[in-house]
Every structure is written in structure tokens, then in C-alpha cells.
C-alpha positions in Angstrom: 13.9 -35.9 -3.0 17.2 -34.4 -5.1 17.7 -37.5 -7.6 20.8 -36.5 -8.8 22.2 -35.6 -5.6 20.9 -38.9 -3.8 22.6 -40.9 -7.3 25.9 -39.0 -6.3 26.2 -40.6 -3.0 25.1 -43.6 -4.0 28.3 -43.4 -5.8 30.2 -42.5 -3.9 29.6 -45.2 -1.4 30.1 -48.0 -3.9 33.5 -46.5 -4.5 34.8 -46.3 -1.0 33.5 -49.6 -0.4 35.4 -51.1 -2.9 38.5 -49.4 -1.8 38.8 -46.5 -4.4 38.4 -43.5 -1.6 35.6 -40.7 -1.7 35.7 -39.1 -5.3 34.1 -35.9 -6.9 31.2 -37.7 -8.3 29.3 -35.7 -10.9 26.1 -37.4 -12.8 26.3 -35.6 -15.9 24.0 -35.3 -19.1 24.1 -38.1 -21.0 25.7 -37.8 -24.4 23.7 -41.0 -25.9 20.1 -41.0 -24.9 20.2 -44.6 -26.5 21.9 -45.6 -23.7 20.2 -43.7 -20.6 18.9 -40.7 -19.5 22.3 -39.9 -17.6 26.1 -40.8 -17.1 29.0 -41.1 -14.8 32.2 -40.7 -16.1 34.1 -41.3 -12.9 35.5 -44.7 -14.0 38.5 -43.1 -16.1 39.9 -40.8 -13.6 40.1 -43.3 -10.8 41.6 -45.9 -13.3 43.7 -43.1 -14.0 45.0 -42.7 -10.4 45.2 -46.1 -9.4 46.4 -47.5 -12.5 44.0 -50.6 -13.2 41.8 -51.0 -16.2 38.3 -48.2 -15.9 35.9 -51.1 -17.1 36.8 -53.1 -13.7 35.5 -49.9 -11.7 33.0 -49.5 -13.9 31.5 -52.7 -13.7 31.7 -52.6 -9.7 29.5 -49.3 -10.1 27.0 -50.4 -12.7 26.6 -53.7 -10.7 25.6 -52.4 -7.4 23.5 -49.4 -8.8 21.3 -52.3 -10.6 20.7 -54.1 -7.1 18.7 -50.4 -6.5 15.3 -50.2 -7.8 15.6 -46.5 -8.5 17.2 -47.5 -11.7 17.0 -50.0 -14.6 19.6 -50.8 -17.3 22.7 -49.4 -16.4 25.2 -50.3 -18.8 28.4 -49.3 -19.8 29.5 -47.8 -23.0 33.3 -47.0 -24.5 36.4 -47.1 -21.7 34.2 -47.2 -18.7 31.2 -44.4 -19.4 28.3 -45.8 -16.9 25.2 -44.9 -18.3 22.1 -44.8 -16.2 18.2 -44.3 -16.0 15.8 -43.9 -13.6 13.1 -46.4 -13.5 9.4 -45.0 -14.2 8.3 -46.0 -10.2 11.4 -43.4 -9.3 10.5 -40.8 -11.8 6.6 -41.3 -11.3 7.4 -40.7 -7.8 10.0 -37.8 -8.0 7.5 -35.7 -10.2 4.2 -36.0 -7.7 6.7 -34.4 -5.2 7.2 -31.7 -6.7 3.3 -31.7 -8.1 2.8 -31.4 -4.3 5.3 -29.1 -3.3 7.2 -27.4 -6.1 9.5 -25.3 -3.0 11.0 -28.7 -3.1 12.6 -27.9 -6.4 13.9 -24.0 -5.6 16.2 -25.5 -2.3 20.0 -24.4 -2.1 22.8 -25.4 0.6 23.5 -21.8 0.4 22.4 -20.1 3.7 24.3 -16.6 3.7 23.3 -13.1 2.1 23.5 -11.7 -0.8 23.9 -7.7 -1.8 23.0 -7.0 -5.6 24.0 -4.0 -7.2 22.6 -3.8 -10.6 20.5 -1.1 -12.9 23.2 2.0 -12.5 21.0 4.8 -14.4 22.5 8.2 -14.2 20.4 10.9 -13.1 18.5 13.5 -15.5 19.8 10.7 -18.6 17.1 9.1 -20.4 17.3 5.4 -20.1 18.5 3.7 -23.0 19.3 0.2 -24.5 22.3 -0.1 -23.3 21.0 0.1 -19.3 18.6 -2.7 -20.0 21.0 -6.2 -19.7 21.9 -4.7 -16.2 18.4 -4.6 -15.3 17.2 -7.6 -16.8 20.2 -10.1 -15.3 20.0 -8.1 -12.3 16.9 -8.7 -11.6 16.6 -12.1 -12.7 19.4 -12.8 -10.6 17.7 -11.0 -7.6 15.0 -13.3 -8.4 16.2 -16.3 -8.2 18.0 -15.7 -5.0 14.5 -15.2 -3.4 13.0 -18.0 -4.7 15.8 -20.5 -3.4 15.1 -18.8 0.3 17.9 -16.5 0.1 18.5 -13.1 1.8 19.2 -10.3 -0.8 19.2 -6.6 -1.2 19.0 -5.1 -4.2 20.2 -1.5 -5.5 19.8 0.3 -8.0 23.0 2.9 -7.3 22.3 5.6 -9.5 25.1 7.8 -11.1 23.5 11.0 -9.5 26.7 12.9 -9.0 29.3 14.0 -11.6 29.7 15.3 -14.8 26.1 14.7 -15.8 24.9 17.3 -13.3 27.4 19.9 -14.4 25.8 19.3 -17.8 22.1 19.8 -16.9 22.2 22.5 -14.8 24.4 24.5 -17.8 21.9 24.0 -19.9 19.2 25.0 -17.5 21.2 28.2 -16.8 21.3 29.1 -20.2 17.9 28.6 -20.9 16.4 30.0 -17.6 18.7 32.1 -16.3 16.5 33.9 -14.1 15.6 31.0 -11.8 17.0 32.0 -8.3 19.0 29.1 -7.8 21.6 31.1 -10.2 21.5 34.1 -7.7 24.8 34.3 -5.6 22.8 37.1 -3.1 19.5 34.9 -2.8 19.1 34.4 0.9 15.4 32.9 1.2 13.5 29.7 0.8 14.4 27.8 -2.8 11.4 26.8 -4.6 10.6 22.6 -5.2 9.7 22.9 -8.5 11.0 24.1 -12.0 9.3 24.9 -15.1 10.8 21.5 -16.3 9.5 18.3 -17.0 11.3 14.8 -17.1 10.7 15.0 -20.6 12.6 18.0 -21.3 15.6 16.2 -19.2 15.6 13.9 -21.8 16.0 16.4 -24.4 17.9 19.0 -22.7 20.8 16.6 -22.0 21.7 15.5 -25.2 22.1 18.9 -26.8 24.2 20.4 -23.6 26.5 17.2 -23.7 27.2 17.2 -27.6 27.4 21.0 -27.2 30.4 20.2 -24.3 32.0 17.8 -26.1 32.7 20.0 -29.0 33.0 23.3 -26.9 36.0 23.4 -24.7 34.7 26.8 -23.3 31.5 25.1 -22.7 33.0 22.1 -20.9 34.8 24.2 -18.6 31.9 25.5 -17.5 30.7 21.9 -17.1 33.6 21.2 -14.8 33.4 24.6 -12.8 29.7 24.0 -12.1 30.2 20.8 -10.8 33.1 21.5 -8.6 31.1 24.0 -7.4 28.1 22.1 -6.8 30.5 19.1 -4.6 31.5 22.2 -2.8 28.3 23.2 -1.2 26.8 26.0 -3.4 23.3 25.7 -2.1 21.4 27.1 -5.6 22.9 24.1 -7.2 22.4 21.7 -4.5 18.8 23.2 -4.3 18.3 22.8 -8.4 19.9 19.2 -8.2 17.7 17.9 -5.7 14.7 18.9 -7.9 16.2 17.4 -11.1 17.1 14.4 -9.4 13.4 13.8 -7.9 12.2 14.5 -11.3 14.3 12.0 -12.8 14.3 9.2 -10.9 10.3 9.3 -10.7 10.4 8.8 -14.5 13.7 6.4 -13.9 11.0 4.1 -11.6 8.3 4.1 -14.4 10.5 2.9 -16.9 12.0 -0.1 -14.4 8.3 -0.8 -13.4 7.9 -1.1 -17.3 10.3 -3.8 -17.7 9.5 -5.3 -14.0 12.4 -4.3 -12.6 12.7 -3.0 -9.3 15.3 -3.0 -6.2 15.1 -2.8 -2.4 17.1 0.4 -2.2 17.6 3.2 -4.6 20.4 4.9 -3.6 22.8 6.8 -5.5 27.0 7.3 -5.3 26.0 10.9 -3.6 24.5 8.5 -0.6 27.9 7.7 0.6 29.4 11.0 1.0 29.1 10.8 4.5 31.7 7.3 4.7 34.5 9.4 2.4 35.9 11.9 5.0 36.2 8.2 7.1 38.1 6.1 4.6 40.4 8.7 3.8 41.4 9.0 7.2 41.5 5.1 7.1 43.9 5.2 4.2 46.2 8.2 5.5 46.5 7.1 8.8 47.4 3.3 7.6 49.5 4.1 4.3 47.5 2.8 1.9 47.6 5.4 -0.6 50.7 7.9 -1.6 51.3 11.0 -3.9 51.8 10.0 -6.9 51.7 13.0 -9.7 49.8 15.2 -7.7 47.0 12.9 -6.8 47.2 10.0 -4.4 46.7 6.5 -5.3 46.3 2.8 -3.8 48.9 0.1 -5.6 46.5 -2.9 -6.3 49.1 -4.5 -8.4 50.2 -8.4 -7.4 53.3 -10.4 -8.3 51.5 -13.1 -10.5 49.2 -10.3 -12.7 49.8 -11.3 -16.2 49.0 -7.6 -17.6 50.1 -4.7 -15.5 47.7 -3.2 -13.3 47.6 0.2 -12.6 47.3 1.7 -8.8 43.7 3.3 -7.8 43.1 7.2 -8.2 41.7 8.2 -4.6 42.1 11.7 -4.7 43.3 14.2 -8.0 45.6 16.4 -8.8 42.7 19.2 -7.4 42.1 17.7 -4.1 38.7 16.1 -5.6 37.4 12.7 -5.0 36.5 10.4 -8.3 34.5 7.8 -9.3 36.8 4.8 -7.6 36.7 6.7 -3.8 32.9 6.9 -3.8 33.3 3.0 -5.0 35.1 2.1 -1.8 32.7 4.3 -0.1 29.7 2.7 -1.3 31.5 -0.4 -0.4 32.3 0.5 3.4 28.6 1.7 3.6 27.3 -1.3 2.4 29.6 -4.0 4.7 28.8 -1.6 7.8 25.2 -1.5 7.2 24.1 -4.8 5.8 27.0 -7.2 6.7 26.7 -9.3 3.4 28.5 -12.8 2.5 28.6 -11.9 -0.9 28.2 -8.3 -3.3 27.6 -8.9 -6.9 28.0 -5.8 -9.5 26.1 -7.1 -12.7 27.8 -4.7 -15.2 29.2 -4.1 -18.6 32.1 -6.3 -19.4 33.9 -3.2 -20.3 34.1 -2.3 -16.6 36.0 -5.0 -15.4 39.4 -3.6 -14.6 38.0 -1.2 -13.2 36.1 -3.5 -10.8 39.6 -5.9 -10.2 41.2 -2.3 -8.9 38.7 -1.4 -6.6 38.0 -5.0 -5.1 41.8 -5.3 -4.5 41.8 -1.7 -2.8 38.8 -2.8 -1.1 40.6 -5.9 0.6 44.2 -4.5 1.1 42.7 -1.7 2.7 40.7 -3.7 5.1 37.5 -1.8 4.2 36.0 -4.9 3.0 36.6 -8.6 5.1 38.3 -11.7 3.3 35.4 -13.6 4.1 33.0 -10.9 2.2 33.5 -12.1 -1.5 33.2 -9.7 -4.6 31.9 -10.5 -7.9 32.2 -8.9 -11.0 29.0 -10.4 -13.1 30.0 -8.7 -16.3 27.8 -8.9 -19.6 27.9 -8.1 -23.4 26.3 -5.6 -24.9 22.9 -6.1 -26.9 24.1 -5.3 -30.7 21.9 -4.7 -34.0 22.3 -6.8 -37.3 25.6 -4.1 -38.0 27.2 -6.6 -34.9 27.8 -2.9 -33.0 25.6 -1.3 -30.5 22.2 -1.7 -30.5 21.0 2.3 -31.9 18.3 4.1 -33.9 17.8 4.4 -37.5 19.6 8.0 -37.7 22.9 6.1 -35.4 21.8 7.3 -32.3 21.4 5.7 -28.9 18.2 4.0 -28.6 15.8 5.0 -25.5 14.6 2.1 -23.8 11.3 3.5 -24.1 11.5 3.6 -27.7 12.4 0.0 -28.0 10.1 -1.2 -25.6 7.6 0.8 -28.0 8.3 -0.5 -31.0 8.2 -4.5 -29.5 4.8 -3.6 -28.8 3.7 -1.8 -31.9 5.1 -5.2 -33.6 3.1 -7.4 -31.0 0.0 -5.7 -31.2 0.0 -6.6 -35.1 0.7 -10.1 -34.0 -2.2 -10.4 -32.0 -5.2 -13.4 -32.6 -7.5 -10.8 -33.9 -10.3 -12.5 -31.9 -8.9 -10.4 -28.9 -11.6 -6.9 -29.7 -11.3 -5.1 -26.5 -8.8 -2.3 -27.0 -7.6 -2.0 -23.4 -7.4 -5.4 -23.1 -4.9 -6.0 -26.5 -3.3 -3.0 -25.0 -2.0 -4.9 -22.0 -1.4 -8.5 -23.8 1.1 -6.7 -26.3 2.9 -4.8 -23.2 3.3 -8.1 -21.4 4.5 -10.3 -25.0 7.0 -6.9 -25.9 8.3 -7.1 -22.2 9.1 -10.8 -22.5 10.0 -10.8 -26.1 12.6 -8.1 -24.9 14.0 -10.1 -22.0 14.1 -13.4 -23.1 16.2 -12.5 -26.2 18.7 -10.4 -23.6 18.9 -13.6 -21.4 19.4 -16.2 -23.0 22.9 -15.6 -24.3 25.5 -16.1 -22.0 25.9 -13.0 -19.3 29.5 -12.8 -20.9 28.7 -12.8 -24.7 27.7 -10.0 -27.1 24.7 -11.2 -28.8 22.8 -9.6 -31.6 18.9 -8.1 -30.9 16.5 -8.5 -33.8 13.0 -7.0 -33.3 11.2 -9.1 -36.2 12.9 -12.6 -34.8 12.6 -12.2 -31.5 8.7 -11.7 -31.6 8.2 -14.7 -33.7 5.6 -17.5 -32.0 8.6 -19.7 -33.4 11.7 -20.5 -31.6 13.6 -19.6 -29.2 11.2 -16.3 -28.3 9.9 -15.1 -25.2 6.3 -15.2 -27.2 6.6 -18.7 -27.9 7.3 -19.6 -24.4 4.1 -17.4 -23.8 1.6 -19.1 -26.1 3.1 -22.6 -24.8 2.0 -22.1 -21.3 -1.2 -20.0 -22.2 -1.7 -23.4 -24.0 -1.5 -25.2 -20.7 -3.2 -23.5 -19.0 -5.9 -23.1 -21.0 -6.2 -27.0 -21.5 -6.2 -27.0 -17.9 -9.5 -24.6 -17.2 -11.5 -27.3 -19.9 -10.6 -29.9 -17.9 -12.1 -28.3 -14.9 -14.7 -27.4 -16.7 -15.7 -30.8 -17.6 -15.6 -32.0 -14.1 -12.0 -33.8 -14.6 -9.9 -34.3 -11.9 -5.9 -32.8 -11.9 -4.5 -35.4 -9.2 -1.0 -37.3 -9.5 0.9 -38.6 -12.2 0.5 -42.3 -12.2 1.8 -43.9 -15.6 4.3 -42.7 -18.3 3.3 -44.1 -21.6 6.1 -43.4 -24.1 9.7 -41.8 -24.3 8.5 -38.3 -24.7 6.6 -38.1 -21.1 9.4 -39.6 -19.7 11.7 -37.4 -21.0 10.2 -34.9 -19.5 10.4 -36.2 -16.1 14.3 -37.2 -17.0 14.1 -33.0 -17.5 12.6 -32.2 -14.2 15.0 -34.3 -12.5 17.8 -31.5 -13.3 15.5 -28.6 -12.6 17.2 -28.1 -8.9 20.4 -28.7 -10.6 20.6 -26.1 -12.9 19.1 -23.7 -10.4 22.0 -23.9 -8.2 24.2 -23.4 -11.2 22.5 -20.6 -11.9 22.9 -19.3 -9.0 26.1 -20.0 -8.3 27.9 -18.9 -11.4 24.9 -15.5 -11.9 24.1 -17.6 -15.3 20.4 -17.2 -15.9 21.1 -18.2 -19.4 20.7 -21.4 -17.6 17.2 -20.8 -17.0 16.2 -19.8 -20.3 17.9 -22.4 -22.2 16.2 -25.2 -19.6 12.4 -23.5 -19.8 12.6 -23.6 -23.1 13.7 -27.3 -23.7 11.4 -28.3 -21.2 8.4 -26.2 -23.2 9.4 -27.6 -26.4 9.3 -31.3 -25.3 6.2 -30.6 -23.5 4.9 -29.4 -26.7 5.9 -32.7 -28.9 4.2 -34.7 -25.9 0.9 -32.4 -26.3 0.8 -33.0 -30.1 1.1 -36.5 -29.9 -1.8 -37.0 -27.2 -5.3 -36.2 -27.7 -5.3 -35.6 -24.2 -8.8 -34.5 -22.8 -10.3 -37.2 -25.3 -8.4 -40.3 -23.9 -10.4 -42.8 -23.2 -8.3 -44.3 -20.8 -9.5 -42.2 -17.3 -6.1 -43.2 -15.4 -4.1 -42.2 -18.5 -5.4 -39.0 -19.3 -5.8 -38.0 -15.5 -2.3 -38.7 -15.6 -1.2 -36.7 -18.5 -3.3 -34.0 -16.8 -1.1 -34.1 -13.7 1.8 -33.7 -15.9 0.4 -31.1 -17.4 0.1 -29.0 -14.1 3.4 -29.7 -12.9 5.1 -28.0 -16.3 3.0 -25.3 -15.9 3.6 -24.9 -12.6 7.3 -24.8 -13.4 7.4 -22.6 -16.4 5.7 -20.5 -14.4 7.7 -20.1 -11.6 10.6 -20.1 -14.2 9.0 -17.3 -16.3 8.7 -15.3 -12.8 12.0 -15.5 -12.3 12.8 -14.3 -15.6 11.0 -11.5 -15.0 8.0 -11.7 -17.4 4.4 -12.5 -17.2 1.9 -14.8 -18.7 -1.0 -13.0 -20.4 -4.5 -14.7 -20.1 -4.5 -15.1 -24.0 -2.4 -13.9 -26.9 
């Protein structure tokens, strides 16, 4: 039963029965609890339209909603605001639903599928801070598609083609120049392994790209190698292969770590078999032209306020880039998976580059008008400087190194009680882990938002490990009831304003999940579970609840009890952390 959905209608019927035609109805968050747990604001725009006084509306509305016992006291406040509550019967009854069948809550009118393209580490990199709000919205996002019944596939696209490579394998040329894979006249079998580890990728890379950045000799070498290596020259292609199966083994650790993970991961090299296809597509139909010596796609419309620039297909050299392998991918994915929808959750930065390819995408036919492109861009994750998250000496942080120190900061945190050494081990993995990704979503996807370690560890405020202890809380109040032989049945009475607040809570929970969904705002999610923990928590602290001597009452508050924890944790999953047994 969708309260707020069922209010809506009811609405809406009252209003075209009394002549004002079917409106937008919206039943919104009240701005004066005083006055009811929810409002409609309808009143003033119709009034507006009509040109007759909002109370009169108003008052037809709030009269005919009173004659329902789903609510008591609707009033109206101001110009024509009708404020309304739900009796305790409806909210009694609402919340044992979803104690009996939470699915009820995760239910969307959306029936089509979804392709997620989120993550985007580059091969033989080390991941690093700046790689983790693509893989935490992602997947959160991924997450919450399943859980509202949803088809989605999930990738992770690696960058495992381009400059990077050229780097890598200079550097591995310099340093083992022996290895056969360097040998124009080798004729035989390549080898599948190197005297390299992922590790050394991580520390190889850095010195050959500061080395090519301040070494125009050395960059051209960079460039020849990896024309070379697109080309077909099989020592590189050979020495790539084993680099990239090095690196994205230690890639899928470091995802696992942060419970991340995608149904395909593919890279921009997988769609080199669609290019020679599209090209044709574009030569044959005049999409692109010669413009400079490379050829291009206009993507610019009459009505763009700044000027956008065509779309580099092909350059000066004859060479694909970046944007061709885009549309590529993009043919690939349409011919293969048919989606209604593909969302690339990336950096904010990115998003012109995103509006060209999506409008080269569509005039080109390569993607269908009824296939809709999203751009879910995000901030980046800054330090208390309000720039870029780095280390202490300026440099980029590895994610490994963060996700490190959150846990070396956790473990110190820890109830002391907890001896075992493995087992603190694990608790102050899963606190770090949460700690990390409840701070990076719960800003807006859009916003910049500044990442402190010592805050966002605290068992106070809005933390991931605060959330954590809450539930643990919960649930642990839960086993001594079972203990003690108490029954967890239904909710049956609401006592006081704070209970019932939290059932006024619950009644949006379906609500903001289709929000969520809607607009990729997961934000939502965390901003809700954590207002729904925290008034939980005032309603625990002002109820002695396994001593109440009233048996209905307290097996009532222990239904409650279930049904937020069921919630938060479902919520918590989607999020993408996990509950520890104790902390």
C-alpha cells in the first residue's frame, strides 16, 4: 500500500469532481510539523488558473479527505496550504506491511533496462582517490536498480588502450631490454609471464610518465610505441596482454575492497572490432568531413548557448581517438544489449565531452531516439586545502593507501573488549569501508565536497560508523529479546510523537527511492537512512524497551524495532557497506 501515491489520487478525484480538471498533485514534506505530518499545496495554482480565491479549493479538499479515515485533522494553514496526517490505524497498518514484506517498499513503475558504465580504471595505473566516487555512485546506483526489480548491466570499461601503454612498456624496455617481446626477428612462442609484479606497475608508471612529461624525446617514444602497438606489432601486443592481466587482477582486489564489482569488465580495446563499421557508417552517410586534416562530426545546435565544437573521429595521422572508440563502445553496447537507458557516472569535468559524443551518437543513427543517454557527473572528493584529495608530500593518493589509513584510524576506535586479532581485523575493514563511502555519498553526485579522515570516523554525526553502531544497536536488542523468549510480531500501538514520526518516515521510503532512482541521486538514500536512524535513536533512549511492563507495548516497540532494521539494512546494502557483528 503506497500512502502517498494512494493520497495523490485521492486528490486528484476531489478536484475533478468539483470541476477543477485533473492536476499534478504532489504531497510534499510538510514545512510545519505542528500542523501535519504532510502537505498539499495544490490550492494556489489552481486558484491561480481559474481565478477564484485558493481557500475555497482548499476547503473542498480538506473537507472530503476528513470524510476518509486514513486521515485525521486536516487543516489548512496561510493562502490555501492543506496540511494532513495519517491516522495511527493507517500508519499502524502501512508499517506491518512492510514488516511483512519489505519488497513492497523497493517497487518502481519503471519496467525497462538499464546499462551502467561506471569505475573507468586505466590499465597498469594504480587506483587512486580520485577513481573512488565513480565506483562508489556507480555501484550504489547499480544497486538500487536491482533492488527495485530492474534489469541492469554494469561495466567497468577500463582505459586499457592509449597513452598509458606507450608509457609502461617504455619503461619496461628500458629496464629489461632483453625480454623478447623487444626483438623485431623473434619468430617463436611469446612467454605469459614477466619478471614483473602489479606492484612494480604501480611504481614503474609514475616515474616513466613524469619522465615523458618533462622529456620531449622521451614522449615521442611514448607516442611511437603506441602507434606501433595499435598497428599490430605482436611483441607489444604480446607484452600488453600480460600487463593488462596483471593489472586488472590487482584492479578486481581493490574493487572487491570497497564492494564494488560489475557484470562486465571490458575495456575501450573491446570495441575495436565495431570501428572499421561505424566509419563506413559515417563515410558512406556524411556524417563526418575533413576538417584540418582530421575528420570530424558537427554536433553543434541552433539554441546552444556556448559554442560547441564538432567531434574528432579520425586525426591528422589517420588514427582513431578517444571519442571514436566512444561511439564504438556505444554501437557495441545498443547491438548487444538493446538498453532503454545508458548512464556514464563520471567526473563533472567530462561533461562536454559526453554532450559531443551523445549528439554524434544520435545524429549518426548509431544510437536510437528512444535509447536515452545520461551524463551522471560528480565532484571530486577534496582535502581541508578545498583541492584534490592527495598525500602529505602533494601527491595523488592510492586508494589503497586511504582505505589504509581509515582502517588504521578504526582499529584505534575499536571497544577494546573485541581481543581476537583476526576478528578486529575484519570489523575495522568493514567500519573504514563504510566510513569511506558514506562521506563520498552523501553530498550531492554534482557537488565538490571536502573528505576528512578524523570526522568522518567519528561514532557522531553524519558518519558511516554511526549508522553502523545504530543498527548493531538493533540488532543486538533484538537477539536479547529472543533470548528471553519474547515474541517480534506486528506493530500494534504508537504511544508518542517520536514512534509515530517514524512511521510518518517510512511512509516516504518508496518515494525517495524512486527519486533516487530517477534522478541517479543516492544522496537521497543517505540523507533518509540517516534521519530515519537518528529518530530511531531518540525513540530508543526514551523507552526502556525490553523492561516495559506493558506486554502489548513493548512487543510492539519490538516490531518497530525489526522493521527499521530491516530497512537500514537493506539501505546500507544498497549503499554498499556492511554491518559488522559488533564494533
Amino acid at each position: 500500500m503506497n500512502l502517498i501515491t494512494k493520497t495523490e489520487e485521492l486528490v486528484k478525484e476531489i478536484l475533478e469532481q468539483n470541476g477543477y480538471g485533473i492536476q499534478n498533485v504532489v504531497l510534499e514534506n510538510t514545512s510545519r510539523p505542528d500542523l501535519g505530518q504532510f502537505q498539499i499545496n495544490v490550492a494556489m495554482s489552481i486558484a491561480k488558473k481559474i481565478h477564484c480565491n485558493p481557500l475555497n479549493v482548499a476547503t473542498k479538499i480538506k473537507n472530503e479527505l476528513n470524510k476518509s479515515e486514513l486521515f485525521y485533522n486536516v487543516n489548512i494553514a496561510g493562502a490555501g496550504f492543506v496540511n494532513i496526517s495519517f491516522s495511527n490505524n493507517t500508519l499502524i497498518g502501512f508499517a506491518n506491511e512492510y514488516l511483512k514484506d519489505l519488497k513492497q517498499a523497493f517497487t518502481t513503475d519503471y519496467k525497462k533496462k538499464i546499462f551502467i558504465d561506471y569505475g573507468g580504471a586505466n590499465i597498469a595505473k594504480a587506483l587512486h582517490v580520485g577513481h573512488l566516487r565513480s565506483a562508489d555512485i556507480g555501484e550504489a546506483l547499480k544497486r538500487l536498480t536491482q533492488m527495485l526489480g530492474i534489469e541492469v548491466v554494469s561495466d567497468v570499461h577500463f582505459g586499457d588502450i592509449g597513452r598509458q601503454s606507450g608509457i609502461i612498456i617504455s619503461e619496461i624496455k628500458r629496464n629489461f631490454p632483453d625480454l623478447v617481446f623487444f626483438d623485431l626477428n623473434f619468430k617463436g612462442k611469446y612467454p605469459t609471464n614477466i619478471p614483473i609484479t602489479a606492484k612494480d606497475l604501480d611504481v614503474l608508471y609514475p616515474i616513466a610518465s613524469k619522465d615523458a612529461k618533462e622529456s620531449e624525446e622521451r614522449m615521442e617514444e611514448v607516442r611511437q610505441i603506441t602507434s606501433d602497438l595499435e598497428s599490430g606489432n605482436k611483441g607489444y601486443i604480446a607484452l600488453w596482454n600480460i600487463i593488462k592481466k596483471l593489472s586488472i587482477k590487482n584492479i578486481k582486489k581493490i574493487y572487491a575492497r570497497i564492494n564494488t564489482s560489475f557484470d562486465l569488465w571490458e575495456g575501450e580495446s573491446d570495441c575495436y572490432p565495431y570501428i572499421p563499421t561505424i566509419l563506413e557508417h559515417f563515410k558512406k552517410n556524411n556524417f563526418m568531413y575533413e576538417s584540418e586534416g582530421a575528420y570530424v562530426i558537427d554536433v553543434a545546435e541552433e539554441d546552444d548557448e556556448l559554442k560547441i565544437p564538432p567531434l574528432i573521429v579520425i586525426k591528422t595521422n589517420g588514427s582513431t581517438v578517444y571519442g571514436t572508440r566512444e561511439l564504438a563502445t556505444l554501437y557495441s553496447r545498443i547491438k548487444r544489449f538493446k538498453p532503454d537507458e545508458i548512464w556514464y557516472v563520471v567526473d563533472n569535468r567530462q561533461e562536454m565531452y559526453f554532450k559531443q559524443v551523445f549528439r554524434a551518437a544520435y545524429k549518426t543513427g548509431l544510437v536510437p531516439k528512444t535509447t536515452e543517454l545520461k551524463f551522471a557527473g560528480f565532484g571530486t572528493m577534496n582535502g581541508n586545502d578545498g583541492k584534490p584529495f592527495k598525500t602529505r608530500d602533494g601527491g595523488v593518493m592510492q586508494l589503497t593507501d586511504l582505505l589504509d589509513s581509515v582502517k588504521q584510524i578504526s582499529l584505534e576506535k575499536l571497544n577494546p573488549s573485541i581481543t581476537n586479532t583476526k576478528q578486529r581485523e575484519e570489523i575495522s575493514k568493514k567500519i573504514a569501508v563504510s566510513a569511506v563511502k558514506f562521506a563520498d555519498l552523501l553530498p550531492n553526485r554534482s557537488t565538490d565536497y571536502i573528505f576528512d579522515i578524523d570526522k568522518f570516523v567519528s561514532l557522531e554525526g553524519k558518519t558511516g560508523p554511526y549508522l553502523l553502531y545504530s543498527v548493531i544497536r538493533i540488532k543486538s536488542l533484538l537477539n536479547k529479546a529472543i533470548a528471553k523468549g519474547l515474541s517480534i510480531g506486528k506493530i500494534e500501538i504508537l504511544t508518542g510523537a517520536t514512534d509515530k514520526d517514524i512511521l510518518s518516515k517510512l511512509v516516504t521510503l518508496n518515494k525517495m527511492l524512486n527519486k533516487a532512482f530517477y534522478t541517479q541521486s543516492v544522496n537521497d538514500i543517505a540523507e533518509y537512512l540517516y534521519n530515519l536512524i537518528t529518530t530511531y535513536n531518540k525513540f530508543y533512549s526514551e523507552n526502556n524497551i525490553l523492561n516495559e511492563q506493558n506486554i502489548k507495548l513493548r512487543d510492539s516497540w519490538l516490531a518497530l524495532s525489526q522493521l527499521i532494521y530491516n530497512i537500514s539494512k537493506s539501505l546500507i546494502e544498497i549503499l554498499g557497506m556492511e554491518i559488522p557483528e559488533k564494533m
